[in-house]
GUROSE-123198 format. One record per residue (C-alpha): residue number from 1; residue in three letters; x, y, z. Coordinates in Angstrom, 2 decimals. Layout:
- NUM; ala; X; Y; Z
...
***
This chain:
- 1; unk; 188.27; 103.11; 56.95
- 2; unk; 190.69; 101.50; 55.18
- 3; unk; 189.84; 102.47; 51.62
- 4; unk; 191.40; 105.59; 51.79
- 5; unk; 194.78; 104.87; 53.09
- 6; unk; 197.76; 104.29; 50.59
- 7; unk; 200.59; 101.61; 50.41
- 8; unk; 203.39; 101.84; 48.23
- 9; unk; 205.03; 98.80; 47.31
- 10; unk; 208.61; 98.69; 45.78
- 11; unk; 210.50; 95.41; 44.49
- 12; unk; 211.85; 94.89; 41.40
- 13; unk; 209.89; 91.20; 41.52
- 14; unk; 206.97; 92.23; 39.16
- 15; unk; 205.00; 88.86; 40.31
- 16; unk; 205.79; 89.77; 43.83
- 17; unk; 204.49; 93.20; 43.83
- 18; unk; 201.26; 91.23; 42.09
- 19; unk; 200.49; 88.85; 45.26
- 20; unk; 201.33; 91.95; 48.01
- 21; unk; 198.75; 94.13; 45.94
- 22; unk; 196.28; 91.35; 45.54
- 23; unk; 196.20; 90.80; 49.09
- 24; unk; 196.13; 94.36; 50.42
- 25; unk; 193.35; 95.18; 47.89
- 26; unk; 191.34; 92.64; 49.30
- 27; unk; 192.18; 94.35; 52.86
- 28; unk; 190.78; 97.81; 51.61
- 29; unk; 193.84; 99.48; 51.00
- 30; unk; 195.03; 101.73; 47.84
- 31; unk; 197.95; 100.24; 46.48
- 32; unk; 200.70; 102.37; 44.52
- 33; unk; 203.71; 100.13; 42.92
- 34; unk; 207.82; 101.01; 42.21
- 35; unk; 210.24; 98.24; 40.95
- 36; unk; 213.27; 100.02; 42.06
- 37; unk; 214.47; 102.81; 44.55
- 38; unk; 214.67; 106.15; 42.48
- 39; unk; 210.93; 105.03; 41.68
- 40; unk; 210.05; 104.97; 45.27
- 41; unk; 211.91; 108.20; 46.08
- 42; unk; 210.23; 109.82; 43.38
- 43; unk; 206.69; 109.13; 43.95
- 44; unk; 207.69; 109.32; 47.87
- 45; unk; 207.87; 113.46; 46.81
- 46; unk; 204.95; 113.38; 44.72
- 47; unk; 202.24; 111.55; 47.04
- 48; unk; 201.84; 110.58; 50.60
- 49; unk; 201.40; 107.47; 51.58
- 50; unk; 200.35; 105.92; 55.04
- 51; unk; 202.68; 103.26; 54.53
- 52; unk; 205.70; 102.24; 52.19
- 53; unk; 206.73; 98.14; 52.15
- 54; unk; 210.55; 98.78; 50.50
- 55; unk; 212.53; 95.85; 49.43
- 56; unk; 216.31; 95.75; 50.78
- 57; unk; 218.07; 94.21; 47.81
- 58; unk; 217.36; 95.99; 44.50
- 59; unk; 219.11; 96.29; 40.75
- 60; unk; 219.39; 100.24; 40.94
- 61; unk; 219.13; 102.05; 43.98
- 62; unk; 219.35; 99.63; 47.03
- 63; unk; 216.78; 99.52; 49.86
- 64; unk; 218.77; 101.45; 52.35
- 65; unk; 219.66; 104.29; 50.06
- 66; unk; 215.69; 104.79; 48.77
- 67; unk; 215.07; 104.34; 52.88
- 68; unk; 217.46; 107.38; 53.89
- 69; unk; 215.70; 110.15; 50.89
- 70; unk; 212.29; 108.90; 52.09
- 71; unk; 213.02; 109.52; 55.62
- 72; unk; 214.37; 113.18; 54.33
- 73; unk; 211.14; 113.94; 52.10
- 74; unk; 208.58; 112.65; 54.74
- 75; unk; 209.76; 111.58; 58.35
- 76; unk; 207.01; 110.74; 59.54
- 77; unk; 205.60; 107.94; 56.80
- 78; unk; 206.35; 104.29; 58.65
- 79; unk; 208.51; 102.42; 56.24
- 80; unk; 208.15; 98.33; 56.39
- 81; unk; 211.62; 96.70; 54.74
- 82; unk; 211.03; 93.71; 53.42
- 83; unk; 214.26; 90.92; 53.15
- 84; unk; 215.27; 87.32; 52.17
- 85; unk; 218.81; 87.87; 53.35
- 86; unk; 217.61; 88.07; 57.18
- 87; unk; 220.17; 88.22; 59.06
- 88; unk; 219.95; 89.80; 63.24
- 89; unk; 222.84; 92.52; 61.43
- 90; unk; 220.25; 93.61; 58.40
- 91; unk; 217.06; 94.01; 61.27
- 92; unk; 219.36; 96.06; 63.45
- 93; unk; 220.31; 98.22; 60.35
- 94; unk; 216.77; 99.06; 59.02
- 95; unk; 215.62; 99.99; 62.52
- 96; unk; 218.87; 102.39; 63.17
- 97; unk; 217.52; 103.69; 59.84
- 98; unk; 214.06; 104.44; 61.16
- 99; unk; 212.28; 101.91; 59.41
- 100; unk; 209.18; 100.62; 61.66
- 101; unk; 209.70; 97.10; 61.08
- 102; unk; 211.03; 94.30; 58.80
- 103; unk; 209.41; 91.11; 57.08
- 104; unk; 211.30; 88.38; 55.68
- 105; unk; 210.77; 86.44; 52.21
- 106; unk; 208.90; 84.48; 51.59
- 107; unk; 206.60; 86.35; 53.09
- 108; unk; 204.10; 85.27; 55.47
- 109; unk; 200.43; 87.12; 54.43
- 110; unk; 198.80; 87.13; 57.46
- 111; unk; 202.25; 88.47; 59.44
- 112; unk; 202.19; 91.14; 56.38
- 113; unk; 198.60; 91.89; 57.06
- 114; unk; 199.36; 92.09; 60.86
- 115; unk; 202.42; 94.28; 60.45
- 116; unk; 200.68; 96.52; 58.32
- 117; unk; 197.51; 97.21; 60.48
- 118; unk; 200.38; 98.27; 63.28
- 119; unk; 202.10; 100.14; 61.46
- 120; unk; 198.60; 101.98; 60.20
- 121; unk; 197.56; 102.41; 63.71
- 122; unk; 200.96; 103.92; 64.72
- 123; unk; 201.19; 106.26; 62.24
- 124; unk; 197.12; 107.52; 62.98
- 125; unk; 198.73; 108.00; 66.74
- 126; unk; 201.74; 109.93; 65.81
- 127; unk; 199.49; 111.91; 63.52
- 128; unk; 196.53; 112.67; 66.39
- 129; unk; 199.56; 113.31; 68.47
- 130; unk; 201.22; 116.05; 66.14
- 131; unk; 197.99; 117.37; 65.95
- 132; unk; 197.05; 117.94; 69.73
- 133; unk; 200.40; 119.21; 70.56
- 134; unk; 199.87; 122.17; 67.63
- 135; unk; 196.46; 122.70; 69.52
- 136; unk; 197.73; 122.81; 73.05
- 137; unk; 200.35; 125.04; 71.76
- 138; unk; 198.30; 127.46; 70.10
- 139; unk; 195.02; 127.33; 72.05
- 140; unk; 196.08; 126.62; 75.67
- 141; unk; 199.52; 128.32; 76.04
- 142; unk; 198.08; 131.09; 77.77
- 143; unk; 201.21; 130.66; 80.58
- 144; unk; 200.51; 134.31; 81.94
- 145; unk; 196.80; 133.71; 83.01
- 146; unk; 196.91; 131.98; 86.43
- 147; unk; 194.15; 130.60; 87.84
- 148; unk; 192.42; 127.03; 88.35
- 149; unk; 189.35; 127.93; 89.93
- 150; unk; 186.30; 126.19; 88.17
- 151; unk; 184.93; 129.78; 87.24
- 152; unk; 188.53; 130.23; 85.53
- 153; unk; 188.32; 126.88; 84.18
- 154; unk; 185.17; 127.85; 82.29
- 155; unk; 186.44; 131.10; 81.35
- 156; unk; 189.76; 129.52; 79.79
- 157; unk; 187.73; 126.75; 78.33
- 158; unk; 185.77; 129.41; 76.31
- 159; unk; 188.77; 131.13; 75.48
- 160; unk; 190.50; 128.61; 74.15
- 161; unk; 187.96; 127.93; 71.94
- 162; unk; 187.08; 131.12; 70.52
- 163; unk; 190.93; 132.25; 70.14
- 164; unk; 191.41; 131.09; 66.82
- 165; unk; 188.41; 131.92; 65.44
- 166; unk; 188.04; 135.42; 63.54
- 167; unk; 184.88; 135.83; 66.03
- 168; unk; 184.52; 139.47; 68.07
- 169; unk; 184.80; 138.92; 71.12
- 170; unk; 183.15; 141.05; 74.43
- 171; unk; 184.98; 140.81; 77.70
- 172; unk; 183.34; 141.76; 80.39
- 173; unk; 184.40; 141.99; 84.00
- 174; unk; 184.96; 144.67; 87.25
- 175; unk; 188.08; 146.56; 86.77
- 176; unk; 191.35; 145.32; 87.79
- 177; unk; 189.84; 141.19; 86.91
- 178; unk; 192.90; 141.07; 83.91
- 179; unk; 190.64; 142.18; 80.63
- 180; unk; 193.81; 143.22; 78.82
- 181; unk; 195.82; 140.38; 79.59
- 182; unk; 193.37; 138.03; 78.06
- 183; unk; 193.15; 140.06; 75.00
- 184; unk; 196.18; 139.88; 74.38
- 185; unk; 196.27; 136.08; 75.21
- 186; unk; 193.54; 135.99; 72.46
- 187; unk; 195.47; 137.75; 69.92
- 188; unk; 198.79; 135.80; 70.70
- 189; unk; 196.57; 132.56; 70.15
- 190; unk; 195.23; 133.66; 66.98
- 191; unk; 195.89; 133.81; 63.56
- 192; unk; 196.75; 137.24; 63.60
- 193; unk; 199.54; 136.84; 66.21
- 194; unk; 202.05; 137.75; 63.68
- 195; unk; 200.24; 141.30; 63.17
- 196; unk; 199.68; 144.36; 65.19
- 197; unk; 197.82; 144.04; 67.86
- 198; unk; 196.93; 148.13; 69.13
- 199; unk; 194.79; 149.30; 72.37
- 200; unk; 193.08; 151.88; 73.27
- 201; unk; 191.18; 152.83; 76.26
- 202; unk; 187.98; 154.50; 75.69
- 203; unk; 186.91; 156.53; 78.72
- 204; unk; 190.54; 157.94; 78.83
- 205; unk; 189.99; 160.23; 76.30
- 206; unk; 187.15; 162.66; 75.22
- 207; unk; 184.76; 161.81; 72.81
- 208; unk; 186.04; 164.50; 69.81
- 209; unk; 189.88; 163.04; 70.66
- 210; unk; 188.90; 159.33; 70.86
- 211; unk; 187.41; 159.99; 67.51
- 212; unk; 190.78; 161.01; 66.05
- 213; unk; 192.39; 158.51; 67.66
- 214; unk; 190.64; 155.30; 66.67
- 215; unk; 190.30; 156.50; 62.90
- 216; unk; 192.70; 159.41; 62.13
- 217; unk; 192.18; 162.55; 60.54
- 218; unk; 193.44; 164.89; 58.12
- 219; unk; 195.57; 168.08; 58.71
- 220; unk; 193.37; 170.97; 59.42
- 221; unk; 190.41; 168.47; 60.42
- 222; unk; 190.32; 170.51; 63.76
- 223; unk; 192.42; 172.91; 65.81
- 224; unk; 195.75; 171.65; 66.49
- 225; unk; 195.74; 169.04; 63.49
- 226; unk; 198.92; 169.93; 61.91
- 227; unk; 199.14; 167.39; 59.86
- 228; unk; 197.92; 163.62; 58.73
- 229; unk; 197.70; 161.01; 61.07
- 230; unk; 196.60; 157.70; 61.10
- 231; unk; 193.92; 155.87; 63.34
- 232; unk; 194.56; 152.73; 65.12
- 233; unk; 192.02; 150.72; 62.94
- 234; unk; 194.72; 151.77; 60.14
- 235; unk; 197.63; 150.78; 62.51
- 236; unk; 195.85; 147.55; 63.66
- 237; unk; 195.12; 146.35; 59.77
- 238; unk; 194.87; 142.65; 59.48
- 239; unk; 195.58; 142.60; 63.38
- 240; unk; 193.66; 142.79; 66.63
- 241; unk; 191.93; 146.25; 68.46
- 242; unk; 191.67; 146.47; 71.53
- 243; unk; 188.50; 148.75; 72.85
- 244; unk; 188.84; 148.72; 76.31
- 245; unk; 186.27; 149.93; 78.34
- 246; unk; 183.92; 150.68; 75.73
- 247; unk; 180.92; 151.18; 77.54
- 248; unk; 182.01; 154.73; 78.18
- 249; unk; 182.07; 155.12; 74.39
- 250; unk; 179.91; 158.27; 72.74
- 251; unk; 176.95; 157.18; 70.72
- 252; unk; 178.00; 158.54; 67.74
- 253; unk; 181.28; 156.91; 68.22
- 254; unk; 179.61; 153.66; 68.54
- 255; unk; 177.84; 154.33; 64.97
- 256; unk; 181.50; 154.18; 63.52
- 257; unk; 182.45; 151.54; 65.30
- 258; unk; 179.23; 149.14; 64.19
- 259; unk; 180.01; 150.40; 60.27
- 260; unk; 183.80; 149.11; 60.47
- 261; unk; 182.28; 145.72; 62.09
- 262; unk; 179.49; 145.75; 59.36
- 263; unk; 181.28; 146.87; 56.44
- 264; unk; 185.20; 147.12; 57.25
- 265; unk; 185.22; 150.83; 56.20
- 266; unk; 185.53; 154.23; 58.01
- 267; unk; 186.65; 157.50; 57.04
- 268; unk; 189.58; 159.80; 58.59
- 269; unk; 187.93; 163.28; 60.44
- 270; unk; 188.37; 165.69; 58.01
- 271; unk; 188.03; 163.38; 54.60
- 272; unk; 185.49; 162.00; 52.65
- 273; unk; 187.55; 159.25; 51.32
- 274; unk; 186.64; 155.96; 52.48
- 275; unk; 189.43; 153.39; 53.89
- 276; unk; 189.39; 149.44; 53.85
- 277; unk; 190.57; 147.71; 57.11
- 278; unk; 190.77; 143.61; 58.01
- 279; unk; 190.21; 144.00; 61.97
- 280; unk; 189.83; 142.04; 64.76
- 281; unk; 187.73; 143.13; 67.12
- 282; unk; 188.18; 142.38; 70.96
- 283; unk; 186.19; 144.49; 73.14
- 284; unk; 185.82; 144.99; 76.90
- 285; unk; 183.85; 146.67; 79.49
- 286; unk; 183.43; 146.85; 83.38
- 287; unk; 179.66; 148.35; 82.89
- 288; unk; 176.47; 146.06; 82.66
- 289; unk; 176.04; 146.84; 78.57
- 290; unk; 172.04; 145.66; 78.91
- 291; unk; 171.12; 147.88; 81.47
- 292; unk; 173.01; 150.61; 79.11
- 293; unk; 170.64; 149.94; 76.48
- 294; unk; 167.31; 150.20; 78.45
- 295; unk; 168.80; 154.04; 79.27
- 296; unk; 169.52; 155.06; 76.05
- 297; unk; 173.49; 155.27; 76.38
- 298; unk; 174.39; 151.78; 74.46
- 299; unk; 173.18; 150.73; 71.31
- 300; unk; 171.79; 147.42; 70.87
- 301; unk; 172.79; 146.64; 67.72
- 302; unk; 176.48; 147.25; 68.54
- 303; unk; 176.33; 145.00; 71.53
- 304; unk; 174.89; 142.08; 69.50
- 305; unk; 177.68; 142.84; 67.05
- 306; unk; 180.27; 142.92; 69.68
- 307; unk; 179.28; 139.72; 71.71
- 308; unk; 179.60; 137.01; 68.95
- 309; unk; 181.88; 135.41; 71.86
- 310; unk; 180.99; 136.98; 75.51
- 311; unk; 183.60; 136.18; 78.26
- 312; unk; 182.97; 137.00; 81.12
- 313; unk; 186.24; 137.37; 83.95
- 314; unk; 184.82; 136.36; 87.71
- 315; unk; 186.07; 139.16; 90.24
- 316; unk; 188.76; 137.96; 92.80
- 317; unk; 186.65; 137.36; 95.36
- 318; unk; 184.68; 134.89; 93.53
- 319; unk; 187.87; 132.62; 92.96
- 320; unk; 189.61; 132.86; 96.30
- 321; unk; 191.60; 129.33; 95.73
- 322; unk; 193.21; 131.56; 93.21
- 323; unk; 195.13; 133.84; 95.47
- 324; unk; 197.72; 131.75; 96.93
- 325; unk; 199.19; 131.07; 93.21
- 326; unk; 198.85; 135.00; 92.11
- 327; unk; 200.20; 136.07; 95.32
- 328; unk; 203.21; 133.65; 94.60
- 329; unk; 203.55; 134.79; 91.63
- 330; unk; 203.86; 138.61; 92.08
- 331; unk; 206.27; 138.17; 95.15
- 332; unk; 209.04; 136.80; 92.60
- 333; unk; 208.22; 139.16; 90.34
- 334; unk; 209.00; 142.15; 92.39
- 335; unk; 211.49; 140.51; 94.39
- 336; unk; 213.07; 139.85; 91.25
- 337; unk; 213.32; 143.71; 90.03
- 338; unk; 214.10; 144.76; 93.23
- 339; unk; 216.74; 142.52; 93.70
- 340; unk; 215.21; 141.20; 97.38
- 341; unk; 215.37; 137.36; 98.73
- 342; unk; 211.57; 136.29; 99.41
- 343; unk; 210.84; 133.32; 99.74
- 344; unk; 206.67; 133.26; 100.60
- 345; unk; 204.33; 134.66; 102.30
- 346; unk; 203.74; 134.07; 106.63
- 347; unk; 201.06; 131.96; 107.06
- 348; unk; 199.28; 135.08; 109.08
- 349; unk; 199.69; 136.97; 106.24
- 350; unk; 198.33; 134.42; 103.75
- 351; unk; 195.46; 134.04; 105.61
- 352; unk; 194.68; 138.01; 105.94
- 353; unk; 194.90; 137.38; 101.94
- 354; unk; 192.67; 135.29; 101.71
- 355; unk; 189.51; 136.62; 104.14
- 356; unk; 190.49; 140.11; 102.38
- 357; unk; 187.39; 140.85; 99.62
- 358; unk; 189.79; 142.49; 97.12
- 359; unk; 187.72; 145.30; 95.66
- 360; unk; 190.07; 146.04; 93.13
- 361; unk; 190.84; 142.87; 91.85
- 362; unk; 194.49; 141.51; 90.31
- 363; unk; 195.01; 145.26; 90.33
- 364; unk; 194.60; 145.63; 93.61
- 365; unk; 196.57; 142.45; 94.84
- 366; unk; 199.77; 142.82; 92.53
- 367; unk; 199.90; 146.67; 93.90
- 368; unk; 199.83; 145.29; 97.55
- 369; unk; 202.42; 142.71; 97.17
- 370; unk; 204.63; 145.18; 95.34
- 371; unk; 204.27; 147.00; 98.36
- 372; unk; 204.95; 144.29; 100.63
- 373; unk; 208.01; 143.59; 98.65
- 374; unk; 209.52; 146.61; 99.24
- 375; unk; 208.48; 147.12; 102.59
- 376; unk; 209.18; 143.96; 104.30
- 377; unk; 212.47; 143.30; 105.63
- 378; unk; 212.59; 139.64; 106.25
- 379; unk; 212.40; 136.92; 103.89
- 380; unk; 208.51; 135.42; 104.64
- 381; unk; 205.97; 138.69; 103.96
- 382; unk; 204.45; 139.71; 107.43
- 383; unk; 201.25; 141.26; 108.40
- 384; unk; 202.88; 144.33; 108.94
- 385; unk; 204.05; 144.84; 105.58
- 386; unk; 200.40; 144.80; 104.52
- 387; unk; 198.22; 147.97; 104.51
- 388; unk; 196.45; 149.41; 107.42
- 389; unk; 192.86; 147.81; 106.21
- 390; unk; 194.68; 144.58; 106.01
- 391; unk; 195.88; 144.65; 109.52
- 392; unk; 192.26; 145.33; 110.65
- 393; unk; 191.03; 142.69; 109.17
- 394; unk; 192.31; 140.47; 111.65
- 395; unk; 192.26; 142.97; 114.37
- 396; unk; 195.63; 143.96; 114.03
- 397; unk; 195.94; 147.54; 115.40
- 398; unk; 198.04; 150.04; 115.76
- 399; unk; 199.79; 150.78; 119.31
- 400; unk; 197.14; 152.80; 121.19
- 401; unk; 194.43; 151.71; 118.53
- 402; unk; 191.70; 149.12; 120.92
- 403; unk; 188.57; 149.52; 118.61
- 404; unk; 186.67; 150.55; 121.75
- 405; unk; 184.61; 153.90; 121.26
- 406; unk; 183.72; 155.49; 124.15
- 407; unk; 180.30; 156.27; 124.76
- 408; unk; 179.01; 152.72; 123.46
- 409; unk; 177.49; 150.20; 125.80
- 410; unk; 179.65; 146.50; 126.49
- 411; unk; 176.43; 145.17; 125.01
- 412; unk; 177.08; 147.85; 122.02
- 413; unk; 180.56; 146.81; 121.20
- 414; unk; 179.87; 143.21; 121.31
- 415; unk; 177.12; 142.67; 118.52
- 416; unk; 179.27; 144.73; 116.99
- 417; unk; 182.29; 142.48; 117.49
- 418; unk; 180.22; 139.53; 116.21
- 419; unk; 178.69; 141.18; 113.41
- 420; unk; 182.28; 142.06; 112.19
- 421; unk; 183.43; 138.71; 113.23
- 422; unk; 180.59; 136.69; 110.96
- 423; unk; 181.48; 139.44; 107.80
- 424; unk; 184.85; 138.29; 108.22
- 425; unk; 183.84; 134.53; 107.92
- 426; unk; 181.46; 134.94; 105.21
- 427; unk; 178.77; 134.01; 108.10
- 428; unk; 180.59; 131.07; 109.01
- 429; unk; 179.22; 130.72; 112.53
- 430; unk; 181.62; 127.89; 113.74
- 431; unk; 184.64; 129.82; 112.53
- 432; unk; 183.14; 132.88; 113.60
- 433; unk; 182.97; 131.26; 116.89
- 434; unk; 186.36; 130.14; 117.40
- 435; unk; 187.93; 133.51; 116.48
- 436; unk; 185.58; 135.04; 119.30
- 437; unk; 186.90; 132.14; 121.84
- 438; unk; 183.15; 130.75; 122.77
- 439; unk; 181.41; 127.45; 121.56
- 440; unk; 179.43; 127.65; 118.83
- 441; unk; 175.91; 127.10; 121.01
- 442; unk; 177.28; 130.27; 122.60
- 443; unk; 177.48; 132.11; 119.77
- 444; unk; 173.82; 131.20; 118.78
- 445; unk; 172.39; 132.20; 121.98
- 446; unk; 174.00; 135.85; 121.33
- 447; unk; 172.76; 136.28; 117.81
- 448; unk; 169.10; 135.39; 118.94
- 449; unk; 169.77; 137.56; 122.30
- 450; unk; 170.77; 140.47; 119.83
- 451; unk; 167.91; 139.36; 116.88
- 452; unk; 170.67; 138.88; 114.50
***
């Protein structure tokens, strides 16, 4: 371990720069030698060394001058002064001076030996250090994502991984689960974060447009193309595309799209010359892409192509524990723009959140808290700021609303009650229970009564 790391050694006391090298050779360290300053500075620019042991007192450039340029050419390197005018003053010096420590001559070997293996092991740590902090930084600063549910966890985990890589990468997830915002949490965490990254959703436009769009096409290509225009593979050139939603692609559309991720080439609609593009792919998808294949409307080789890296976004209802923080989060947002003082959400209404099955998502949730916002007039959100299917879930009705239907038996309306109770509870039957105000053995005696 120690072969590889490099001491220079500067004193103008040739048969003092013999005995330090003799004994650090025998420790396993590469030894580099100066007898003055402007040496040390010198080779300071040229190499880097894991540790430099400077003299103080020197003929031509003094100790604390050579300390101050090494410092400026490489902060980091731990520099050990060495001394025979010791003095409390000198120590205090050196140190103000960022040197790591001092030894005094004559100078003790095994101290030197101790000193130095410190020294080593500090500047390993500040290394490892510098190093995780550039990876949390550029791998796990993904401060827009919210969420620290384990399926999240997982999902972030895999991210974080595959971000930096030049990997394609398949999202896949129901709509409204935050495909776009991870993209571009991808891209921002890549090494293409200082290019373009360009989107484009694939079932929003028809298959002859989408065409146009994704690769260009030449004036008079079609009807209405008045002139050149570039793709977004051409705008997104040594950057990130987005294909969102591109299990609603065309199949000959796909067949483009698998030559660019084969080959890196394409050709504008209406031209037979053939362009060069660099391009990250980042796909995504709310469709099951296997159970395209088996009918025909996906091709299998595009979907192995696509899912180097498959991520795969759980739906909000599958990471519950996750609501209370997004909720949070959207009700400063929009109190924010609309200029209104919120300050949380009712407990009520946090629970009606959180029982609520959230069919469409993050979508679905920022959209009803923007709502809320706007709606609510006092400063903790209350039920009745929430939508009508909101209210119902906890049996909160409308004045003149019962839930009673004529015609239907009491025996009628209460399986019915219970049935609606134990959806509400995810079949939690001691839950279920207390919301219907009878014991649990109760309860059980009604769902055999009713064969439920």
């Amino acid at each position: 371990m120690n072969q590889q790391k490099k001491i220079l050694v500067v004193d103008d006391d040739a048969n003092f720069r013999l005995t330090l090298r003799a004994t650090l050779q025998q420790a396993g360290y590469e030894i580099y030698e100066a007898e003055d300053g402007r040496d040390a500075v010198e080779l300071a620019g040229e190499t880097l060394f894991d540790l430099i042991l400077l003299d103080l007192r020197m003929k031509d450039m003094q100790g604390d001058e050579a300390l101050r340029r090494i410092k400026s050419l490489s902060p980091a390197v731990p520099v050990v002064i060495m001394t025979a005018f010791a003095t409390v003053q000198t120590a205090v010096e050196t140190l103000k001076q960022n040197a790591f420590d001092y030894l005094i001559k004559p100078v003790d070997m095994n101290v030197l030996l101790a000193i130095v293996e410190k020294a080593m092991h500090y500047y390993e740590m500040e290394r490892e250090n510098k190093v995780l902090k550039e990876r949390i930084g550029e791998q796990f600063d993904f401060s827009r994502i919210i969420g620290r549910s384990k399926k999240m966890r997982q999902a972030m985990e895999i991210l974080s991984l595959a971000a930096p890589s030049h990997a394609t990468i398949l999202i896949l997830g129901e709509s409204g689960t935050g495909k776009e915002l991870i993209a571009n949490a991808i891209h921002q965490n890549s090494g293409r974060r200082e290019q373009a990254f360009v989107k484009i959703n694939c079932a929003a436009l028809a298959e002859n447009l989408l065409e146009s769009e994704l690769f260009g096409h030449e004036r008079g290509a079609f009807t209405g193309a008045i002139q050149q225009r570039k793709g977004r593979f051409e705008m997104a050139d040594s950057g990130t595309i987005f294909l969102d939603e591109i299990g609603d692609m065309a199949p000959s559309t796909q067949a483009k799209i698998l030559r660019v991720l084969q080959e890196g080439e394409f050709e504008r609609l209406g031209s037979s010359k053939t362009m060069k593009v660099d391009v990250r792919i980042i796909a995504a998808t709310h469709r099951n892409l296997e159970e395209a294949i088996t009918k025909n409307t996906f091709r299998e080789d595009l979907y192995f192509r696509l899912s180097v890296v498959t991520l795969e976004l759980p739906p909000l209802r599958e990471r519950q524990e996750d609501i209370p923080a997004l909720a949070e989060h959207f009700l400063h947002k929009y109190a924010e723009k609309n200029q209104r003082l919120m300050k949380g959400f009712a407990p009520k209404t946090m629970d009606i959140l959180l029982r609520y099955s959230w069919p469409g998502n993050i979508r679905e949730l920022e959209n009803t808290i923007e709502r809320a916002v706007i709606l609510c007039r006092e400063e903790f959100v209350q039920p009745e700021c929430l939508p009508k299917q909101f209210q119902e879930l906890l049996g909160l009705k409308n004045e003149g609303e019962t839930g009673v239907r004529i015609g239907h038996s009491i025996r009628e309306v209460e399986k019915e009650l219970i049935l609606k109770t134990l959806d509400q509870t995810d079949g939690n039957r001691t839950h279920a229970a207390e919301i219907l105000g009878i014991t649990r053995r109760a309860l059980q005696y009604k769902l055999k009564e009713y064969g439920l």
